[in-house]
N, C-alpha and C positions, 0 to 999 in steps of 0.2 A: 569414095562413097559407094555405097551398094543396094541397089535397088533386088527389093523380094518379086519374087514368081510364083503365086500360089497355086493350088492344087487342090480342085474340089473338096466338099466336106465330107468327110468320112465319117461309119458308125463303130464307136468303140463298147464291145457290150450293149449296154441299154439306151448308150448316151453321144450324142451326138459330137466329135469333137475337131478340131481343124488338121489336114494333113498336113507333114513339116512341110515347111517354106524353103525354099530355096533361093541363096544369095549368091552374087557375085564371090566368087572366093577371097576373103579378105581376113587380116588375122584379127583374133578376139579383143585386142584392145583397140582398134579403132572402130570395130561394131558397139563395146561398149560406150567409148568414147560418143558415136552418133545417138545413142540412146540418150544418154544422159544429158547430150544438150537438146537434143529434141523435144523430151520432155521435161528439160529443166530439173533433173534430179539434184539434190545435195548427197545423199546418202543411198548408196549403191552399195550391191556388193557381186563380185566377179570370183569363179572359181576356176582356172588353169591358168597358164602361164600366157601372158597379156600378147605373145610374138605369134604362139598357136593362130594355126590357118584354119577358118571355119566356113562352111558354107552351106551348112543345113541344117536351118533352125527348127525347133517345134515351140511355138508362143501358146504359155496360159495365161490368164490373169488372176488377179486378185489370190486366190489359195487353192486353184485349179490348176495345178502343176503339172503337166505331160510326161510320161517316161522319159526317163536318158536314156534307159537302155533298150534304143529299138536302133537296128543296124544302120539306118536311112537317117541317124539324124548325130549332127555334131556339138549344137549347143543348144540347149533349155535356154529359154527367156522366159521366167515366170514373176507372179509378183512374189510371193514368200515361197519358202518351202521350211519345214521342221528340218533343222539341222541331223535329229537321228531319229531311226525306230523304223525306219524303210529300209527295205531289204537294197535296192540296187537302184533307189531313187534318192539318193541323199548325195550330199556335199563329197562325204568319203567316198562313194564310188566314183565319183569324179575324177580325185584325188590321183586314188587306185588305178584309173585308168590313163591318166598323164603319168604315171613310174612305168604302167606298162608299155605305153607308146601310141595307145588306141586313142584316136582325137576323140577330145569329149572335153567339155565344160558348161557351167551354167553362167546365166547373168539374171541374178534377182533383184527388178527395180525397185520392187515394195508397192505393198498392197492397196494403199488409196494409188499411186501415182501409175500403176500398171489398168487401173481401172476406168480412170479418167477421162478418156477419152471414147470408151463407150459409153458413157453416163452423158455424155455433151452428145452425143449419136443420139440419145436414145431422148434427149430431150427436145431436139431439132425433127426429129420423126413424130413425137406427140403432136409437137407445136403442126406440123401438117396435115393434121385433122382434127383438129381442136383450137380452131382461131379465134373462138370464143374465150378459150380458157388460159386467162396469164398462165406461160411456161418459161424458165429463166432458169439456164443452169448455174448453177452455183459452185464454183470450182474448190475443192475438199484441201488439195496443195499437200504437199508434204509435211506429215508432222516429224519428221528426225529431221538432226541437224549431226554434223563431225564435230571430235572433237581434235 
């Protein structure tokens, strides 16, 4: 199991965005593995080789996808990313960099299920100053399923 250590928020540009996370050193397939029962994923998708040893994540959600290529960071945790048409933030550069030897992979939970969990945040934060006003999150769930 691997417990994250974060690291103030940083400004990228105009935009405010979270610095990577740092994990206990653990290889990609059992980071993906806790992900996906954590949040109950059916349909994941994982890009390097599952034995890869990771330990510094950068988490976006929903279609907010963080660099992979920044030196301080070993796997993306995003909800989607476009497979191509990014220069050095797509799946291929990933690829490219497990032939090379440079740790790097991504894990993309998908887009309602990487979201999820701040939308239940964010409803729980209403509901405490608005006790007036019915708030009840309503959980979105995964729409893919494998085949």
């Amino acid at each position: 199991m691997w417990a994250l250590r974060a690291r103030p928020q940083e400004r990228v540009g105009d935009r405010a965005a979270i610095a990577p996370l740092h994990a206990a050193r653990d290889d990609l397939g059992e980071m993906a593995a806790t992900f996906q029962k954590r949040l109950d994923i059916k349909a994941m998708r994982v890009v390097d080789d599952p034995k890869a040893m990771v330990s510094r994540l950068h988490l976006g959600v929903g279609y907010a996808t963080p660099s992979i290529n920044e030196p301080d960071v070993d796997v993306v945790v995003s909800g989607e990313q476009q497979e191509s048409g990014g220069f050095l933030d797509r799946p291929a550069y990933v690829l490219d960099a497990m032939t090379l030897g440079i740790p790097k992979a991504w894990i993309m939970l998908g887009h309602n299920v990487s979201e999820e969990p701040g939308r239940w945040e964010m409803a729980n934060w209403i509901k405490s100053f608005t006790p007036e006003v019915p708030v009840q999150f309503v959980r979105s769930g995964e729409p893919f399923w494998t085949v």
